[in-house]
C-alpha positions in Angstrom: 105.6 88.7 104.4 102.3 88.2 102.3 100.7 86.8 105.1 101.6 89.4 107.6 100.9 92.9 104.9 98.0 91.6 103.9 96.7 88.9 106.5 96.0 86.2 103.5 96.0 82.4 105.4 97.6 80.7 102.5 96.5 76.7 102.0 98.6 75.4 99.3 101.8 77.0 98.4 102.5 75.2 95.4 100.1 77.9 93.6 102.3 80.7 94.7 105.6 78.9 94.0 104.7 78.2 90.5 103.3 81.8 90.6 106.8 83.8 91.2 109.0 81.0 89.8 110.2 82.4 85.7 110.8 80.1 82.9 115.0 80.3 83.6 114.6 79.2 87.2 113.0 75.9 85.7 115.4 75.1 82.9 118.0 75.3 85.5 116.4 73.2 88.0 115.2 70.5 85.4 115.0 67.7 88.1 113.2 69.2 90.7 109.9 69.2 88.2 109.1 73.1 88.6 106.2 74.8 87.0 106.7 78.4 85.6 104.0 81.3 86.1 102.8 81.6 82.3 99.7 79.3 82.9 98.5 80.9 85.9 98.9 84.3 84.7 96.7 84.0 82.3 94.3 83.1 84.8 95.0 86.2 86.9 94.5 88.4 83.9 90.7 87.0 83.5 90.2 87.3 87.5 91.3 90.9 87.1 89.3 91.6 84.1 86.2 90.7 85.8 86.6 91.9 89.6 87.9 95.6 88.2 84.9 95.3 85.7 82.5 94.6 88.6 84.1 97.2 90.6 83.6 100.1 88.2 80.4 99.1 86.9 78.5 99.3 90.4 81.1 102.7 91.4 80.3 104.4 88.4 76.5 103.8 87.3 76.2 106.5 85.2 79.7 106.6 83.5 79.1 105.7 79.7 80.5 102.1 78.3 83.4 104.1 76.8 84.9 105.7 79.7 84.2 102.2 81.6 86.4 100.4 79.1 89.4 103.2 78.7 89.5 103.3 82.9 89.5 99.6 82.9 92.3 99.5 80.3 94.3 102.3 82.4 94.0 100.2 85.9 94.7 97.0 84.1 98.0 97.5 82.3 101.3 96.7 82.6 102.3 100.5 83.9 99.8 100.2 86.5 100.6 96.4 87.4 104.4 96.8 87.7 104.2 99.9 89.8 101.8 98.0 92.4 103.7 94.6 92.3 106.5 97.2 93.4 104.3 98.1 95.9 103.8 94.8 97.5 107.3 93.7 97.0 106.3 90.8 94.7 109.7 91.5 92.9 111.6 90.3 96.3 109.8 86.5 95.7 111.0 86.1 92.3 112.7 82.7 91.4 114.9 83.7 88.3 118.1 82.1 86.6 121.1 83.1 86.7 121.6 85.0 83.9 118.1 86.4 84.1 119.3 88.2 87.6 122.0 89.2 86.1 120.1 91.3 83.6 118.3 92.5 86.8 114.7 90.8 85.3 112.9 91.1 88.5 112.6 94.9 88.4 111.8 94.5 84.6 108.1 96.3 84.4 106.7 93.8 81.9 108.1 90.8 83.8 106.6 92.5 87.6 103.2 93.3 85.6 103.3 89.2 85.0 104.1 88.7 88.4 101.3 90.7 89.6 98.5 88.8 87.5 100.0 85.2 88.3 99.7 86.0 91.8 96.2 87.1 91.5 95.7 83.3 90.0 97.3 81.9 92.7 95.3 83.5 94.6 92.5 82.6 93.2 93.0 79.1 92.8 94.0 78.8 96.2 91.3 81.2 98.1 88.5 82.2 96.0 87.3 85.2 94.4 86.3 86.8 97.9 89.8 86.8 99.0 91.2 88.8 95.6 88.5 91.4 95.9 89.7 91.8 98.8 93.2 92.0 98.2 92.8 94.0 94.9 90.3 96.5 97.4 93.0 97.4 99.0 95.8 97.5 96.6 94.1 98.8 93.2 90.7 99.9 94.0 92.1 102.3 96.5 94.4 104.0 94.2 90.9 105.5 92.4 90.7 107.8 95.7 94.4 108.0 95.9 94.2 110.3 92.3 95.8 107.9 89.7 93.6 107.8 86.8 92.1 111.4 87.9 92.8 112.0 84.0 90.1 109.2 83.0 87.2 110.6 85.5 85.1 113.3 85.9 84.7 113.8 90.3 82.0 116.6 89.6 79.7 114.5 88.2 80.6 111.4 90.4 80.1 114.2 93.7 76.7 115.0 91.8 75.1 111.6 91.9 76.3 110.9 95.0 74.8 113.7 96.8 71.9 113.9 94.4 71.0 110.2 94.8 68.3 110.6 98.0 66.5 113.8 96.5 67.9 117.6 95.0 71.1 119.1 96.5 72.1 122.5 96.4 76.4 122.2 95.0 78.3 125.3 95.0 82.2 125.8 93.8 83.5 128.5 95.4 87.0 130.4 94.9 89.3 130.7 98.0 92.2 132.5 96.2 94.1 132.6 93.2 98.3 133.3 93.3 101.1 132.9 90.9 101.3 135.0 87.9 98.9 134.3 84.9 100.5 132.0 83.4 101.2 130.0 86.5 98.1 131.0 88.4 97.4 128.4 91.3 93.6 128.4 92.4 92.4 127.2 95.8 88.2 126.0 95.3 86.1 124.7 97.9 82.7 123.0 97.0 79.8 123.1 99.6 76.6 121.3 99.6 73.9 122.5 101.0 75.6 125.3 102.5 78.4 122.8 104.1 82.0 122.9 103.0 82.8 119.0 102.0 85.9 119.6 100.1 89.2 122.1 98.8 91.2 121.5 95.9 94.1 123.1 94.1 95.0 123.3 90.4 96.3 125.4 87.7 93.2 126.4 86.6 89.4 126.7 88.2 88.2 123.5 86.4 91.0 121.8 87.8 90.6 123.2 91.6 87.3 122.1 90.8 87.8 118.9 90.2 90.4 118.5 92.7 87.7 119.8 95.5 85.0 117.6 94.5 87.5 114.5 94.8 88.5 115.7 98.1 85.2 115.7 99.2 83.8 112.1 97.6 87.0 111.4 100.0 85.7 112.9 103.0 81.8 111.6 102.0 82.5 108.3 101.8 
């Protein structure tokens, strides 16, 4: 199934059976000389530091040291790791012992966040750092445009270098409507550059529709 999801030609498959085989599955195999993922986890945790670090340094040019480090620290967690090994069904290729199944391990978040980093060694080891960028392209870096750490960035002034970056643009935020009573209101914003409408966004307030609008259109931009 890895093969077919995300077309990776795999060369030795002794990296990725050590990397989804748990410490219980050895102790009850003892004789067939089985290797457990701890080792090349750690591994996958450098390979991750590095390619997300990479990633958001040449995305995000102008983002500040401090912002760099809390959105590498929010893509690069256990919450976020778990929920995409979920994604890719890494908890289906889990080799656990008995009574580790029966405790129902394999949807245990910090075991799948594990999972997720000793894969990226394995596939590491096996294909090269081309290969897991990627891989990691299309699982984790696409979940920036997909809104998950929206909370850690700032799309207004992403949408503002972007446009800016080949001479002055003129950006304008504009309000479509506003419903819902005050306490609830919903706004509806669209942004236009240079008198084209690039994006729309929703939220609870006009910063927000903002916000939303100007990730919409670094969406439609790109």
């Amino acid at each position: 199934m890895l093969r077919e999801e995300f077309n990776i030609k795999i060369k030795n498959y002794d990296y990725y059976d050590e990397a989804f085989t748990h410490a219980s599955y050895v102790n009850e195999h003892p004789k067939e000389n089985l290797r457990y993922y701890e080792r090349i986890e750690f591994l996958g945790d450098a390979v991750m530091q590095l390619c997300v670090s990479e990633y958001l340094f040449k995305r995000y040019p102008n983002l500040p040291e401090g912002k760099l480090t809390r959105l590498r620290a929010a893509m690069v967690c256990e919450d976020s790791f778990s929920k995409l090994a979920l994604e890719c069904h890494f908890d289906e290729y889990i080799r656990l012992g008995n009574g580790e199944e029966k405790a129902n391990a394999r949807k245990r978040p910090s075991l799948l966040c594990d999972i997720f980093e000793s894969f990226i060694g394995a596939l590491y080891q096996d294909l090269g750092k081309e290969v897991v960028v990627d891989f990691i392209s299309r699982v984790v870096f696409s979940k920036l445009d997909q809104g998950w750490f929206d909370h850690l960035l700032d799309h207004k002034s992403e949408l503002q270098e972007l446009v800016q970056k080949d001479g002055d643009a003129k950006i304008v935020y504009e309000v479509l409507d506003a419903v819902g009573p005050d306490n609830d209101r919903i706004y509806t914003m669209q942004v236009v550059v240079n008198g084209q409408v690039v994006g729309q966004g929703q939220g609870h307030s006009k910063k927000a529709a903002e916000q939303a609008a100007a990730h919409q259109a670094l969406k439609q931009l790109r």
